[in-house]
N, C-alpha and C positions, 0 to 999 in steps of 0.2 A: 504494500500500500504506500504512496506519494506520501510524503510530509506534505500537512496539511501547508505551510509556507508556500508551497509549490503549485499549490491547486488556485490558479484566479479565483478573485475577491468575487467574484457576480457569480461561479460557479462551485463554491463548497458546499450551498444549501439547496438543491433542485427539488423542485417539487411536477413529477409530472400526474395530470391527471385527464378522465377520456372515461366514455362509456366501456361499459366489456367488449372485447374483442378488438378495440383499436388498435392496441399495438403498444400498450404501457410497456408492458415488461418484456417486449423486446428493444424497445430504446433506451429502457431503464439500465439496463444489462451493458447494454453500447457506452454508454457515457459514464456509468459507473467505474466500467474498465479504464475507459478512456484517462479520468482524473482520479481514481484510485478511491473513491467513494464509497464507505459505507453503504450498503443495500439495504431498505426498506421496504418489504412487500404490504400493503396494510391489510388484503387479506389475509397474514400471516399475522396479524395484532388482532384482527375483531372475532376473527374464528378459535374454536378450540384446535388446539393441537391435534391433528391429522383426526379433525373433526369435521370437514368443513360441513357447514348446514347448522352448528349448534354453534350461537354467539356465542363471546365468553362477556361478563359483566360489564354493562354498557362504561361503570364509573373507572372500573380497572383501565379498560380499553382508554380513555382521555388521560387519564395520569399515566401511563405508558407513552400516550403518542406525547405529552408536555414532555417527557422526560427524554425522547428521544429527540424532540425539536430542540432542546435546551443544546446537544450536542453541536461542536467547532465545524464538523463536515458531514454531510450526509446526505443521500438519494432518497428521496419519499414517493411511491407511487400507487394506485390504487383508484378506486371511483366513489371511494369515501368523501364527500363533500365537507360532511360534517368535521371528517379527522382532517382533513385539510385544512380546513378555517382555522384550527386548532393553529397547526404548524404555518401557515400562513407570516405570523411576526416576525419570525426567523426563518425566512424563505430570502434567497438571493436571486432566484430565476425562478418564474414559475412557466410550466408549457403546460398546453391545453390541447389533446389528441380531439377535436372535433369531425371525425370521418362521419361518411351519412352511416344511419341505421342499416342500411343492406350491408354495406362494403362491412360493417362490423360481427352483423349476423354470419356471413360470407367465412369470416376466421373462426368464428363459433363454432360452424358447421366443419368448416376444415378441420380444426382440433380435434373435435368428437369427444365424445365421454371421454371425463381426463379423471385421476381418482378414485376408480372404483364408483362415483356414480352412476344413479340410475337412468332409465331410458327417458322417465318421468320427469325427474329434476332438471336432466338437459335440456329438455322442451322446457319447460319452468324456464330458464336461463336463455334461452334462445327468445321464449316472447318478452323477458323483462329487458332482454339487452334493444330489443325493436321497438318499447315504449319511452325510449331517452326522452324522447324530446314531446311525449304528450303527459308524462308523469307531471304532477302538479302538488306544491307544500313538503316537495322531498327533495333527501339534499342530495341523493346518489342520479341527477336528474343535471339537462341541460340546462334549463333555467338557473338551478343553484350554482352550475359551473359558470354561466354564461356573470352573474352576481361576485360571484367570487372571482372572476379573471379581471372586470371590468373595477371592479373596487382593487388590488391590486396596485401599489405603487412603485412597485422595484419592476427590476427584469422581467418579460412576457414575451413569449410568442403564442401563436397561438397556427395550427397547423390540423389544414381539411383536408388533406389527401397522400395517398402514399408517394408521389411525387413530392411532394412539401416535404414530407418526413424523411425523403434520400436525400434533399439537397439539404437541411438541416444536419444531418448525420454525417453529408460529404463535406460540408464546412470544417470538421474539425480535425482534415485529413492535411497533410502541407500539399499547397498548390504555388503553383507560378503565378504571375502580377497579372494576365491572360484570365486566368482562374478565379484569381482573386474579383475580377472584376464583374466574371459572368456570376460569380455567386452574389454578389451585392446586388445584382438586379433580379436575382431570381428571388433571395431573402425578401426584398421590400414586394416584387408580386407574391410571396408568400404569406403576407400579412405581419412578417415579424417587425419586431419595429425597434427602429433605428441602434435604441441602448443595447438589443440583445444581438444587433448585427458588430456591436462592437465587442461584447464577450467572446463570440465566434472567432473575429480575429485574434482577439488573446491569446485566445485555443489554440491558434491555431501555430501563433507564434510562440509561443512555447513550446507547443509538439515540436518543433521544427528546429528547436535548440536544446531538449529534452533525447538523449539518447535510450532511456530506457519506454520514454511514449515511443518512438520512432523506430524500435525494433520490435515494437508486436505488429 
């Protein structure tokens, strides 16, 4: 793991969030590596231990995510609204996986029953990940994200497509002055906005002076 010294200031705290099946915790996984980042699954905090289907104590589960937000470096990711808001103060970037309802279903169904889940629960899970955006007064809901990204005052990007999410992810690759440029205009048609187009170079320049980012 990176000394936290080494990890940019706008990149120790990330919070990424997105309906089921976006694609959280395969960018989580990405950038975790990348700057050497503590992992946080948060359905690995609200479920029981290789329980999943059975909360563990709603008061546990917030004094756990305070405790882990309180930490110098750390990846958060999940479709917990609620545990978000939480960790939210001590957030340095926050990304918002907005993909439509199909494209998300689409990875559900590619997965398949993951866990020894049922036939029943999957269906369960395939229609709750299709009502993101007509759910209403809940926080695991577009609304509550769309509230929570827009209140926000640090670092944001926010990213609708799997396109968005490679150039986002190819940003933190080294490229040439060529590169660099095509990425800056693909960033701002990506919706990210300006401050997190300037993390990305950080990333980037670092990686690029960083020998042990530069040999994975």
């Amino acid at each position: 793991m990176k000394e936290q010294s080494d990890i940019p200031v706008a990149s120790r705290r990330i919070v990424i969030m997105g309906n089921g099946g976006s694609g959280k915790t395969w960018l989580a996984l990405s950038l975790a590596e990348r700057f050497g980042l503590p992992l946080v699954h948060l359905d690995d905090v609200h479920w029981e231990p290789s329980r999943y289907g059975i909360a563990r104590d709603r008061a546990v589960v917030h004094e756990d995510v305070r405790t882990l937000a309180a930490g110098e470096a750390w990846l958060i990711e999940g479709v917990y609204g609620l545990y978000v808001n939480i960790a939210l103060p001590r957030t340095t970037t926050l990304v918002w996986l907005d993909l439509s309802e199909d494209e998300c279903v689409a990875n559900i169904r590619r997965r398949g029953i993951q866990g020894g889940g049922s036939q029943s629960a999957f269906d369960g899970l395939v229609k709750w990940v299709s009502e993101y955006r007509v759910r209403k007064n809940n926080w695991n809901s577009f609304d509550a994200h769309l509230k929570l990204f827009e209140s926000f005052s640090g670092h944001k990007t926010r990213l609708t497509n799997r396109d968005e999410i490679n150039v986002f992810m190819e940003s933190f690759l080294p490229m040439s002055a060529d590169q660099h440029d095509w990425l800056k205009a693909a960033a701002q048609r990506a919706h990210s906005t300006a401050d997190v187009f300037d993390v990305v170079i950080e990333a980037v320049e670092r990686a690029e002076m960083d020998p042990d980012i530069r040999r994975r």
